[in-house]
N, CA, C and O of each residue as an XYZ file, in Angstrom:
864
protein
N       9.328     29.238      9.688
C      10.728     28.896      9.974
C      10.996     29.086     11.455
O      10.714     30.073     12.136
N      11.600     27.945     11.834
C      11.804     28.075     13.478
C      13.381     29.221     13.570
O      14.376     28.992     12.882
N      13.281     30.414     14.556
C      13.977     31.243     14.954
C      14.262     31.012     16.245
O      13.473     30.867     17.179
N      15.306     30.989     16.244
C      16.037     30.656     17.922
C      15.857     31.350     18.978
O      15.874     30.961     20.146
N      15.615     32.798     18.409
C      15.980     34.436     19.092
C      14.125     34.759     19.405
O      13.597     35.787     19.827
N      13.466     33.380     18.983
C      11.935     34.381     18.973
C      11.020     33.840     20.184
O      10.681     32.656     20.193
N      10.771     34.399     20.827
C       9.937     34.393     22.280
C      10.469     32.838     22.912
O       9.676     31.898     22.869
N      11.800     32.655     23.471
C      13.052     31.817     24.274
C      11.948     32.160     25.615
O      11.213     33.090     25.947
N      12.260     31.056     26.042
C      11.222     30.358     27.443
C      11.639     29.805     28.021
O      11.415     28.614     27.801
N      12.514     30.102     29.145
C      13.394     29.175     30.265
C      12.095     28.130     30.509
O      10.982     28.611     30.725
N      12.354     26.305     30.451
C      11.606     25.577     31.102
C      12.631     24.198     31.313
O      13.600     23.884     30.622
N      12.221     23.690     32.181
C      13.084     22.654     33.056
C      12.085     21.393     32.012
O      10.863     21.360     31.869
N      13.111     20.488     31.434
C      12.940     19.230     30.913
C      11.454     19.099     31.659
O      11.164     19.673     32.709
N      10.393     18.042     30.740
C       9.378     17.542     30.750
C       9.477     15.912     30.689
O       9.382     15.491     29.536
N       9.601     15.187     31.411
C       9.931     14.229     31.739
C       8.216     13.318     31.673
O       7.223     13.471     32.385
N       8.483     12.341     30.449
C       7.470     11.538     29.899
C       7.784     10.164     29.492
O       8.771      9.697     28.923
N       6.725      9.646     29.915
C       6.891      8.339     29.150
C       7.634      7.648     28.077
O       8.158      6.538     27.981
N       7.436      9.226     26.885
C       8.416      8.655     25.744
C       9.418      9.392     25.856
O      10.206      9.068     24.968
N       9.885     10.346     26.565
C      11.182     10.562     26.864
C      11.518     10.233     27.907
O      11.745     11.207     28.624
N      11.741      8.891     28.584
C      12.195      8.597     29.477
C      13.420      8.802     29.867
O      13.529      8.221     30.946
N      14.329      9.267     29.611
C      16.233      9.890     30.265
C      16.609     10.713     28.900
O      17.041     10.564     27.756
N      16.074     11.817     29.961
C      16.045     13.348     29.222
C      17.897     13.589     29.497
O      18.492     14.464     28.868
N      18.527     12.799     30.377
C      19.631     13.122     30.708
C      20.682     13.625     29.566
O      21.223     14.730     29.545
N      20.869     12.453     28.516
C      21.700     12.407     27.817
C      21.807     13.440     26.834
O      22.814     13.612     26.148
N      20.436     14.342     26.748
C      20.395     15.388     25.506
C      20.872     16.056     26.169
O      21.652     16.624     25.405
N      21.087     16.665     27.551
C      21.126     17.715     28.526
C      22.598     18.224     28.192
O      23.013     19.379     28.288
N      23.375     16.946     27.725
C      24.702     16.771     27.030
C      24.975     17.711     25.770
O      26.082     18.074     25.373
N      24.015     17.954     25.349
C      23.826     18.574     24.227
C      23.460     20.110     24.158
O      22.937     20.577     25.170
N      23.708     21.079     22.915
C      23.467     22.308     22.965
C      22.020     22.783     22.786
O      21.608     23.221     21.712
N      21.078     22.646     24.175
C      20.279     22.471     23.893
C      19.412     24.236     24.110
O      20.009     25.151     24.678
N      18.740     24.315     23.844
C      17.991     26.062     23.546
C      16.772     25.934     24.016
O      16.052     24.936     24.063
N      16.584     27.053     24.371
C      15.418     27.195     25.620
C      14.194     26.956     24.592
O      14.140     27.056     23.367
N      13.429     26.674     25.363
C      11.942     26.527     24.930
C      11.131     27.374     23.906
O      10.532     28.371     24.310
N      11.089     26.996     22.541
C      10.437     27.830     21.802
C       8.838     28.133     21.677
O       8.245     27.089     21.404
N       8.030     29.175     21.787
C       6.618     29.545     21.955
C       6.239     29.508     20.542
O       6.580     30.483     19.872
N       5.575     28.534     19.947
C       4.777     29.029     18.617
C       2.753     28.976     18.658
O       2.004     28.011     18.809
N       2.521     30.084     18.502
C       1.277     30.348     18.662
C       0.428     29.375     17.982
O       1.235     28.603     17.465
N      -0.783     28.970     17.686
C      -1.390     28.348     17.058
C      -1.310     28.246     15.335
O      -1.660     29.293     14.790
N      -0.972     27.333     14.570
C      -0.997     27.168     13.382
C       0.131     28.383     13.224
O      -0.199     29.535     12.940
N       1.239     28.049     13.402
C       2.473     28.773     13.067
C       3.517     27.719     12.923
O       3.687     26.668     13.541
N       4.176     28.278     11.938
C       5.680     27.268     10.918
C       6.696     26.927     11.821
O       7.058     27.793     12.617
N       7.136     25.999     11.838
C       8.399     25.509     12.613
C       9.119     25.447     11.697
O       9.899     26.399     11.712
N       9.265     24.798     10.880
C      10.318     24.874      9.560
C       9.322     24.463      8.360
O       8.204     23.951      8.429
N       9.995     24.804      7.370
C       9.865     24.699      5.578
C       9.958     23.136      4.706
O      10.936     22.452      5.008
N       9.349     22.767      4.041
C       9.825     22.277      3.178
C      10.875     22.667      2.347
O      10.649     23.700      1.718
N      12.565     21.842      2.060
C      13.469     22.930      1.510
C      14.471     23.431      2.221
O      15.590     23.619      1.744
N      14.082     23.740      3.665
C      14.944     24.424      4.324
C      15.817     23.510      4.846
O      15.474     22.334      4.728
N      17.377     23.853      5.665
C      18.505     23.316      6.142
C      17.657     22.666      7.259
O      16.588     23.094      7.694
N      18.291     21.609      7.627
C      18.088     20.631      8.928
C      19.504     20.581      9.359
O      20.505     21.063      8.828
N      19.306     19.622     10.857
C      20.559     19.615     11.253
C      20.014     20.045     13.376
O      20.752     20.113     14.359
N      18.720     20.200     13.277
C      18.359     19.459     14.478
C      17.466     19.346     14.758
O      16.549     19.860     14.116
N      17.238     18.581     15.915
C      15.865     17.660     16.098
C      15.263     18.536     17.381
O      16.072     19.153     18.073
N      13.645     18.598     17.740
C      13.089     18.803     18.133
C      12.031     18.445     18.902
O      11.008     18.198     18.263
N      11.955     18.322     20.311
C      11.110     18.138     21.261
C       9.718     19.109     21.580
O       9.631     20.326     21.742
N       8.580     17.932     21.599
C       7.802     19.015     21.953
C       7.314     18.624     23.374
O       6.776     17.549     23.640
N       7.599     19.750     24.364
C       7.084     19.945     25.586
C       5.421     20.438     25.844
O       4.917     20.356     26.964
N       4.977     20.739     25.144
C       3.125     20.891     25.136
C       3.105     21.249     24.465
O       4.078     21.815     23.968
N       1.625     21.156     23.805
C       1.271     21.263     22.515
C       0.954     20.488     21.521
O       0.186     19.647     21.989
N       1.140     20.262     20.214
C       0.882     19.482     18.914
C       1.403     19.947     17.960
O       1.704     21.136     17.850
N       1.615     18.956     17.005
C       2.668     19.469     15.436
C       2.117     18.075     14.600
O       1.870     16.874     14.702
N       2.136     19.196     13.740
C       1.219     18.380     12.258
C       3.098     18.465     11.065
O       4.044     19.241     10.933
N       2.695     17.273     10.572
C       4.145     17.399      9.503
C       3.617     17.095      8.534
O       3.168     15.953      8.634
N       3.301     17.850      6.973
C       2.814     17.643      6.063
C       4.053     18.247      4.828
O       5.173     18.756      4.848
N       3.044     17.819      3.830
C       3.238     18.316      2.518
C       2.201     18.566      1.627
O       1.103     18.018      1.527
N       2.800     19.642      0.876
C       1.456     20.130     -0.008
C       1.841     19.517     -1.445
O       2.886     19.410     -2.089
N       0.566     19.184     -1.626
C       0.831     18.200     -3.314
C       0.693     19.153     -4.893
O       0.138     20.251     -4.859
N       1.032     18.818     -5.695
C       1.079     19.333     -6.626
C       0.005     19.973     -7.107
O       0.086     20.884     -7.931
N      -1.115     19.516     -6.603
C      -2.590     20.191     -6.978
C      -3.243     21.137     -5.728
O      -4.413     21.511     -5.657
N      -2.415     21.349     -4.997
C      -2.392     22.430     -3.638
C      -3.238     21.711     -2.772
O      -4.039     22.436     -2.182
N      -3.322     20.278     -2.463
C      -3.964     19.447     -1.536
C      -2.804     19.246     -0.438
O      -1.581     19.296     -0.570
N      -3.724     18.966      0.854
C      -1.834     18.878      1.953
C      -2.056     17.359      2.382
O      -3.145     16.937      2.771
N      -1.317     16.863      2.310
C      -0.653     15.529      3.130
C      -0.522     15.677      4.097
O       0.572     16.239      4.148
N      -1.072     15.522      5.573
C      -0.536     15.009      6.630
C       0.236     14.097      6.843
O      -0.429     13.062      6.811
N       1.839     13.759      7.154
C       2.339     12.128      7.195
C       2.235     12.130      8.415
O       1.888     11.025      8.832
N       2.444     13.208      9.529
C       2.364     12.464     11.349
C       2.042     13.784     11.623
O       2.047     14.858     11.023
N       1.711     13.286     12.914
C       0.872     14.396     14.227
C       2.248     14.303     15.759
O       2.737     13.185     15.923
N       2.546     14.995     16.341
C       3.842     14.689     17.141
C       2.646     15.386     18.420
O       1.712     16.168     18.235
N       3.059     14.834     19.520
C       2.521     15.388     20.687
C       3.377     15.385     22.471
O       4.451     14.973     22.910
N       2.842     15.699     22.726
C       3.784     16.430     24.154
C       4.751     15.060     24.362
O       4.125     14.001     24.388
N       6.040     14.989     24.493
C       7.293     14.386     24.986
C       7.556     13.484     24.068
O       7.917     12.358     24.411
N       7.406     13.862     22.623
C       7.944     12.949     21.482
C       8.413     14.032     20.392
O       7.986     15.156     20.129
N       9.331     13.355     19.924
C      10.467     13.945     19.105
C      10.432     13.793     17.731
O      10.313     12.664     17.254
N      10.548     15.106     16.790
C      10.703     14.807     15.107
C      11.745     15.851     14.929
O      12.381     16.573     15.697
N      11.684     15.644     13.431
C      12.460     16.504     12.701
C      13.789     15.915     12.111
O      14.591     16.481     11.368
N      13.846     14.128     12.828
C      14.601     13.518     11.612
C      14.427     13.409     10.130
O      13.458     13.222      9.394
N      15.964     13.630      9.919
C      16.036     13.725      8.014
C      16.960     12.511      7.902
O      17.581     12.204      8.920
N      17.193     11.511      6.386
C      18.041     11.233      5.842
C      19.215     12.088      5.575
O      20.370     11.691      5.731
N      18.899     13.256      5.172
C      20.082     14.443      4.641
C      19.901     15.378      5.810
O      19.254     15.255      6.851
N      20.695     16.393      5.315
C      20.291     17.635      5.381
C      19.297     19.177      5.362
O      19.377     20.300      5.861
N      18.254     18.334      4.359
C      17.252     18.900      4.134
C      15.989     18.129      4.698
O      15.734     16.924      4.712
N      15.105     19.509      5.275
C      13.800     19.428      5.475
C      13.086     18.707      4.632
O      12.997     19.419      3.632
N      12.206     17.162      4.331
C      11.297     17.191      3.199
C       9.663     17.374      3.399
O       8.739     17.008      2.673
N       9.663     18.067      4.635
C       7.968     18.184      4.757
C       7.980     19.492      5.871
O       8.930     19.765      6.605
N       6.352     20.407      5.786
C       6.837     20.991      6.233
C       6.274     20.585      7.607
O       5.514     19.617      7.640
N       6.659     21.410      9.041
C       5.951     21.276     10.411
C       5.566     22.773     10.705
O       6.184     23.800     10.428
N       4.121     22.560     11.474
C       3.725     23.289     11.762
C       2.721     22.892     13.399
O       2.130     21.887     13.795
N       3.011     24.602     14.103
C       2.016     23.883     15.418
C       0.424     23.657     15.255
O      -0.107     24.184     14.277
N      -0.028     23.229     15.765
C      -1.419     22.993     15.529
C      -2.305     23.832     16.403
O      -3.224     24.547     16.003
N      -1.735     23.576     18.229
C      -2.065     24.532     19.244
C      -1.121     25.418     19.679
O      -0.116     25.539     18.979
N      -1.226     26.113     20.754
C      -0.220     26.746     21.157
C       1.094     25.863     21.526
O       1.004     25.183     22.549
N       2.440     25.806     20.706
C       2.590     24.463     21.089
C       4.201     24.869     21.986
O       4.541     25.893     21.394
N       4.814     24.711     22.587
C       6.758     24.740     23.213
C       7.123     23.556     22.533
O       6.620     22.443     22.689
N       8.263     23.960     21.574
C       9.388     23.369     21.142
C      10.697     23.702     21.620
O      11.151     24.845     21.584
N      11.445     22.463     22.175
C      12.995     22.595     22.389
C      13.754     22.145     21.387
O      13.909     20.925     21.333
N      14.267     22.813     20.579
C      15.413     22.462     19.766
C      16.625     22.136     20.687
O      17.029     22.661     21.725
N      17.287     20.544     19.562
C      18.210     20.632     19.790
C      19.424     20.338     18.896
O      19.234     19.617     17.916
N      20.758     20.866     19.156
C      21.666     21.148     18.374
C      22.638     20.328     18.825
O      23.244     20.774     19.800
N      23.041     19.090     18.359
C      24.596     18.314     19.025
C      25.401     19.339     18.866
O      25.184     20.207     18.021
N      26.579     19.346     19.791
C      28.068     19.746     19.705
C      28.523     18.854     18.553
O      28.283     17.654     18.412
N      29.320     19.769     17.647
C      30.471     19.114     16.525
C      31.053     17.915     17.727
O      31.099     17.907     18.957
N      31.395     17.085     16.797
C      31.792     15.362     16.959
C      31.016     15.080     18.134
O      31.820     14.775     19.015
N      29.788     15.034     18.591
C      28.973     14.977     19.640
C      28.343     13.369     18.943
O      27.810     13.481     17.839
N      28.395     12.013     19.525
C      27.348     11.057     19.078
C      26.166     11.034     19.992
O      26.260     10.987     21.218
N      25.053     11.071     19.322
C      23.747     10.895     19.724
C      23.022      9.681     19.568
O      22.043      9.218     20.153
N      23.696      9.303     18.694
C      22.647      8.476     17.757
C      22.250      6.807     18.497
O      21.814      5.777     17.982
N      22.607      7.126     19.782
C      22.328      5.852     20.625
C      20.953      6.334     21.378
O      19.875      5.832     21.694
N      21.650      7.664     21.487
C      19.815      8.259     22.297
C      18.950      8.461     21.226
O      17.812      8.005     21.343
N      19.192      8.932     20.411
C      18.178      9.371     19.140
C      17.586      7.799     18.696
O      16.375      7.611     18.577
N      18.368      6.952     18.520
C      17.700      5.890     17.941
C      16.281      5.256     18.013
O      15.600      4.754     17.119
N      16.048      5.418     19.279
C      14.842      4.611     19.717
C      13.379      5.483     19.240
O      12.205      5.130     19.125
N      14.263      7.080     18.989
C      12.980      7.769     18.704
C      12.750      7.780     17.230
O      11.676      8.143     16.749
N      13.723      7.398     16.547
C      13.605      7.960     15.010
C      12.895      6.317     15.043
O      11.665      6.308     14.994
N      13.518      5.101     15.114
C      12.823      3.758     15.121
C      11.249      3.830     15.649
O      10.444      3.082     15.095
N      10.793      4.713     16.706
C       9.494      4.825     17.200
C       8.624      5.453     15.718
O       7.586      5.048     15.194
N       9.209      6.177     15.480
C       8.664      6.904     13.811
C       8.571      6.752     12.672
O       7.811      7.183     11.805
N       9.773      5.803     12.706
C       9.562      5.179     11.606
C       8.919      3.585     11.757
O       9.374      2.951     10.805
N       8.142      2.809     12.492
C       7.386      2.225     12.751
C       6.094      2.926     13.020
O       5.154      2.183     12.738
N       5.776      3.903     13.392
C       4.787      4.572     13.259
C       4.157      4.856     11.626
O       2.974      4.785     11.296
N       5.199      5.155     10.848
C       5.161      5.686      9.488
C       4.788      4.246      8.848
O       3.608      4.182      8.505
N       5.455      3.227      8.647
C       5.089      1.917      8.351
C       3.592      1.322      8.723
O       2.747      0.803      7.994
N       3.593      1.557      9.923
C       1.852      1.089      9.868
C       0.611      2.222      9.308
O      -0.546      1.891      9.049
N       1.053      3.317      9.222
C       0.195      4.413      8.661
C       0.000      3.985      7.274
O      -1.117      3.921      6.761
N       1.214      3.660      6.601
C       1.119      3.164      5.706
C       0.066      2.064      5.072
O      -0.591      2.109      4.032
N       0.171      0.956      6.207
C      -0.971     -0.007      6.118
C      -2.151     -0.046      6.306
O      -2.923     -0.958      6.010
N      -2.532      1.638      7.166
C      -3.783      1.823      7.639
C      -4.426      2.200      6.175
O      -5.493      1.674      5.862
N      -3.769      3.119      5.274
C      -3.876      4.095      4.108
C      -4.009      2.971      2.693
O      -4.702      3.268      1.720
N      -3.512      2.145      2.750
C      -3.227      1.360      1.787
C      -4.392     -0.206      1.712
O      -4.570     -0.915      0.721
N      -5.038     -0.374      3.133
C      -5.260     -1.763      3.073
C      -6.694     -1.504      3.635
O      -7.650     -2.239      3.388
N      -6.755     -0.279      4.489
C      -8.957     -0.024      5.627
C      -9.114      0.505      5.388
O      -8.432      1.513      5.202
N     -10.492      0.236      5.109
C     -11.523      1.347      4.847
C     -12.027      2.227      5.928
O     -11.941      2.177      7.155
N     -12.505      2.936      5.205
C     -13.056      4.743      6.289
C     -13.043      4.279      7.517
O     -12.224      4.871      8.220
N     -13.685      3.376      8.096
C     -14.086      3.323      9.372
C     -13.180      2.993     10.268
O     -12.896      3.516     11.346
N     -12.494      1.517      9.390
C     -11.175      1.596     10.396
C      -9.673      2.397     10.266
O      -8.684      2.297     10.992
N      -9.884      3.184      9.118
C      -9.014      4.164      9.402
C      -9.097      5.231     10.742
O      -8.113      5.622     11.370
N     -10.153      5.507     10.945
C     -10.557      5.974     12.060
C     -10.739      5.334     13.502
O     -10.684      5.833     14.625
N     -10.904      4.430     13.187
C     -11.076      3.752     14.553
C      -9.421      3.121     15.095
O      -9.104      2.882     16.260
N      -8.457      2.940     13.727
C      -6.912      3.080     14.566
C      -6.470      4.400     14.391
O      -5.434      4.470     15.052
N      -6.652      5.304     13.949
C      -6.896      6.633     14.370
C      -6.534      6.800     15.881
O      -5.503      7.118     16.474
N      -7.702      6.482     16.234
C      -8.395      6.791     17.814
C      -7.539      5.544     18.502
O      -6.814      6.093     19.331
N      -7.427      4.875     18.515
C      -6.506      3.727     19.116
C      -5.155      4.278     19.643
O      -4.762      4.441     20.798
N      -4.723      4.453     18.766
C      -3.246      5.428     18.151
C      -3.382      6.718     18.749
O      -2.620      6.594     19.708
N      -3.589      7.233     18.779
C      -4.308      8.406     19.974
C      -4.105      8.271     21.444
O      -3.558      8.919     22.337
N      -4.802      7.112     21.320
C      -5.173      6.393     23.121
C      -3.516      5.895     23.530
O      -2.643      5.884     24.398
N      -3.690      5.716     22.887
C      -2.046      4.662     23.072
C      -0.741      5.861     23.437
O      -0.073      5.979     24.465
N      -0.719      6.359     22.633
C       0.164      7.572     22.727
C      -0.381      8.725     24.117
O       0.256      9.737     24.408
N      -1.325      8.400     24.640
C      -1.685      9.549     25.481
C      -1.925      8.583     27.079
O      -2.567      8.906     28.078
N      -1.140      7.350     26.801
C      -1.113      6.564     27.977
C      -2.528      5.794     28.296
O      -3.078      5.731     29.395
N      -2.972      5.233     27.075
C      -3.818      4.277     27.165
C      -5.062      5.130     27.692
O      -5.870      4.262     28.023
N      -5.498      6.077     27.882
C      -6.829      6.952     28.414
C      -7.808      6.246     27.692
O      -7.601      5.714     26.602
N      -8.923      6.244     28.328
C     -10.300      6.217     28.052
C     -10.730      7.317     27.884
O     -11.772      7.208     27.238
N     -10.459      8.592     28.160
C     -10.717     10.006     27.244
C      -9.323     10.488     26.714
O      -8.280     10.485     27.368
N      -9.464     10.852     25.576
C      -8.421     11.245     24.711
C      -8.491     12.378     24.501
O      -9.557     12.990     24.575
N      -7.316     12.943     24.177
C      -7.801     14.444     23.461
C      -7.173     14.676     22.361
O      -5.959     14.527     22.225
N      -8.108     15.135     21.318
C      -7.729     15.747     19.875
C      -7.155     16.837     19.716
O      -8.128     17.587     19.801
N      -6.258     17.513     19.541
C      -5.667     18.900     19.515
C      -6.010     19.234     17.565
O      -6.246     20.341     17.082
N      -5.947     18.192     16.963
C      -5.895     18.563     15.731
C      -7.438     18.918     15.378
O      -8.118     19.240     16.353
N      -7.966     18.905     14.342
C      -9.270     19.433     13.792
C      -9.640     18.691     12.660
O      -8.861     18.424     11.745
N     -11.418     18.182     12.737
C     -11.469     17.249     11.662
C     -10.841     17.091     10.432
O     -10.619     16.051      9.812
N     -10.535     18.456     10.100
C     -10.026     18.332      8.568
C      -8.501     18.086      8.368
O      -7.929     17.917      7.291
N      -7.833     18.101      9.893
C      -6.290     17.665      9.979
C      -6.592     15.955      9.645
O      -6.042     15.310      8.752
N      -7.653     15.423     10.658
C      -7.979     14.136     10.498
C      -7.905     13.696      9.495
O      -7.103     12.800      9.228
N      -8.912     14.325      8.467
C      -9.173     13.758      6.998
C      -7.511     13.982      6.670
O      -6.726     13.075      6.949
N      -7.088     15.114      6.125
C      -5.693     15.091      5.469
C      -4.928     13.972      6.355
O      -4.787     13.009      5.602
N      -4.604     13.798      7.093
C      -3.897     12.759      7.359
C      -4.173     10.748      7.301
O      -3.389      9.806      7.416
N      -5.721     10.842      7.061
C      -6.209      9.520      6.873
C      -6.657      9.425      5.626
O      -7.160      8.372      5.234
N      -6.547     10.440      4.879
C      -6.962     10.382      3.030
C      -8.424     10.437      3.368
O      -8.717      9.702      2.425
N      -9.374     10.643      3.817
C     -10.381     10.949      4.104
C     -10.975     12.482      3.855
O     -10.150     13.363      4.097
N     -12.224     12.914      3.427
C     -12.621     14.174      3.309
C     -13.159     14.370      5.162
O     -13.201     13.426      5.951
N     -13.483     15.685      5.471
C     -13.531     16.153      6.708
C     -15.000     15.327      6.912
O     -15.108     14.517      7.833
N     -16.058     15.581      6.033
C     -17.281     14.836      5.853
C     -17.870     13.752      6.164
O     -18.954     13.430      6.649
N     -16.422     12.962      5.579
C     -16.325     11.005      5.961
C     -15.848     11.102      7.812
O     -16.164     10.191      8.576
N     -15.233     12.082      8.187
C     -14.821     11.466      9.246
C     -15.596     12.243     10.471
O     -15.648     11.949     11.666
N     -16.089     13.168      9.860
C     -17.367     13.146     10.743
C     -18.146     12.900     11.033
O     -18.749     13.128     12.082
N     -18.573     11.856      9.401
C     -20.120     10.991      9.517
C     -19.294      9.754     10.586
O     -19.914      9.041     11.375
N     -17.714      9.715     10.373
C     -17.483      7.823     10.687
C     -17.818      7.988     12.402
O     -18.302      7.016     12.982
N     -17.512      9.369     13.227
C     -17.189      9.385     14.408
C     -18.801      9.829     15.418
O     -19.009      9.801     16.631
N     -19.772     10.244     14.139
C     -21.318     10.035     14.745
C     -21.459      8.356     14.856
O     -21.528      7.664     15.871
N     -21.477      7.965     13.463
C     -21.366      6.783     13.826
C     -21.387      5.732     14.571
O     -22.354      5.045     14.901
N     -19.993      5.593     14.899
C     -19.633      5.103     16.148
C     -20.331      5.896     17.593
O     -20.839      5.103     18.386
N     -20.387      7.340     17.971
C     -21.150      7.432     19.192
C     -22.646      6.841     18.934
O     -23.240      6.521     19.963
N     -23.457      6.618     17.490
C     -24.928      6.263     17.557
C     -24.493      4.443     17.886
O     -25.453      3.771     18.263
N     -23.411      3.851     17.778
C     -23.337      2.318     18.189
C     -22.614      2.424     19.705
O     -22.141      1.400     20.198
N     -22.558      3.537     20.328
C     -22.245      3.488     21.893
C     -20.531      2.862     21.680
O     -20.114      1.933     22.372
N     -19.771      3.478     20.730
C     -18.300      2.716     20.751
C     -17.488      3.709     21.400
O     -16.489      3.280     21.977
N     -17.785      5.405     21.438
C     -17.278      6.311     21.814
C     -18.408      7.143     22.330
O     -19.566      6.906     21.984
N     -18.110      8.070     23.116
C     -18.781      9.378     23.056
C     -17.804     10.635     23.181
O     -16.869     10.935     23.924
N     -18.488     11.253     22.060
C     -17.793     13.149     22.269
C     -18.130     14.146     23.048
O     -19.231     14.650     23.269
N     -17.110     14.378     23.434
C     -17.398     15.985     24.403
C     -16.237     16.978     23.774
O     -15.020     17.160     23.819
N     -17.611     17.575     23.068
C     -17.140     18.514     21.960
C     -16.433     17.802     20.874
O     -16.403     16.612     20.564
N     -15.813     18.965     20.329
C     -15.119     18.540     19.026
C     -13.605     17.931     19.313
O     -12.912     17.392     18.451
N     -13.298     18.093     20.463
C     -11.342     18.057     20.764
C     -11.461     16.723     21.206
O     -10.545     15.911     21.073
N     -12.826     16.391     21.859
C     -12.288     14.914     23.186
C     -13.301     14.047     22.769
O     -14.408     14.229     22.262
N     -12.570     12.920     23.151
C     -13.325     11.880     22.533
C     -13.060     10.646     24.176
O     -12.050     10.599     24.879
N     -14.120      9.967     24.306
C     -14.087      8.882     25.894
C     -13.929      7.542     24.586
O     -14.719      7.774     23.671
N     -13.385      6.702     24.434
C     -13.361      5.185     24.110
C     -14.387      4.463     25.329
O     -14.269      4.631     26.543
N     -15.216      3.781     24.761
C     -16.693      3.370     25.695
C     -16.325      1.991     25.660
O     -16.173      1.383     26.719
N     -16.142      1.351     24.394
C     -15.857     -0.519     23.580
C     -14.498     -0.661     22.994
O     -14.245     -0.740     21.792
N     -13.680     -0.684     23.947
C     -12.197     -0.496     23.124
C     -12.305     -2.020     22.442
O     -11.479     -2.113     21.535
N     -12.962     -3.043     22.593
C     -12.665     -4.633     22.226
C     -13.663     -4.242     20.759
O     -13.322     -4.861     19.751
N     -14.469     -3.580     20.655
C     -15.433     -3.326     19.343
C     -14.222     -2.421     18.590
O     -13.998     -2.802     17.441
N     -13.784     -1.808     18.841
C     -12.801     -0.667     18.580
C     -11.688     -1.247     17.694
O     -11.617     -1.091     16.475
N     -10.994     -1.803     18.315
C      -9.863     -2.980     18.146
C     -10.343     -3.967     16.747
O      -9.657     -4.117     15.736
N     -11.354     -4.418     16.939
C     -11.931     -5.792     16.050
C     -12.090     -4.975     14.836
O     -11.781     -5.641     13.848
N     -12.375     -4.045     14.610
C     -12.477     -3.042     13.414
C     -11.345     -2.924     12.677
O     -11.328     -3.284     11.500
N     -10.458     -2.493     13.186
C      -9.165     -2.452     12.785
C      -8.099     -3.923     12.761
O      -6.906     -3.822     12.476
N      -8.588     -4.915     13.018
C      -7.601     -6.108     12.580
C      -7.816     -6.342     11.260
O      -7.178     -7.218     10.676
């Protein structure tokens, strides 16, 4: 559960690509920088909502655990992109950091409208969520992984080295994949020269046009 009162971190807006005019939240009751250590809860499945959250460095995994104690990954959030939109009031998945990660909560003022700034981010997510959908529903192993890694690249400003903050087995839970499949899929690809790894976190894109053709 995210606590307001727990290790507060004066930091000056992080100004990114996908938050391009940090201005308009500034408008808002916004709370200093929250510290959550590695693999620690931001909020509950269950619990009250009622504001949204920036992450300034770091990573956040948003899952759910299924009835047979298996977890769902639905998204991965990373430095200067925003979650924690609800339909209601309530939380329906939970978040958690992945690395050491800073979260800024933020809280509108009563009769405060946002929803002109908020829009573009909840629309960024929920188009995100829609094609996950299609990745899960329509490719197999390989190109689940290989727009995986696309999706990655893209979000981290088109790099030819990327970096993974999450861990194979976040991978698998989030691509319906066992940790197994997506470690055989990502030898794989470095034994066809499409990527190479350095280490387990980073990955270089070598054939982004081989890369791509996989996933259409």
């Amino acid at each position: 559960m995210l606590d307001f009162a727990n290790e507060p971190v004066e930091m000056p807006f992080i100004e990114t690509g996908v938050l391009a005019d940090p201005a308009p939240f500034a408008r808002a009751r916004s709370q200093a920088v929250v510290f959550f250590p590695a693999a620690s809860e931001i909020y509950a499945q269950g619990e009250k909502s009622g504001a949204y959250y920036l992450v300034e460095f770091g990573a956040v995994r948003v899952y759910r655990l299924l009835s047979d104690g298996r977890r769902q990954i639905s998204a991965f959030y990373l430095a200067g992109e925003m979650f924690g939109f609800e339909s209601d009031r309530t939380h329906h998945f939970f978040a958690e950091s992945i690395v050491a990660t800073g979260i800024r909560p933020f809280r509108p003022a009563a009769g405060a409208d946002f929803s002109r700034e908020l829009l573009p981010h909840a629309l960024r997510g929920m188009t995100r969520a829609q094609e996950h959908l299609l990745v899960l529903g329509r490719q197999n192993a390989i190109e689940r992984v290989g727009a995986f890694l696309l999706d990655m690249a893209e979000r981290q400003g088109g790099l030819r080295r990327i970096e993974l903050p999450m861990s194979r087995q976040d991978i698998g839970d989030y691509l319906g994949l066992t940790i197994e499949t997506v470690s055989r899929i990502l030898s794989k690809l470095r034994a066809k020269s499409v990527i190479r790894l350095h280490g387990l976190r980073s990955v270089e894109i070598l054939k982004w046009d081989i890369l791509q053709c996989m996933c259409v």
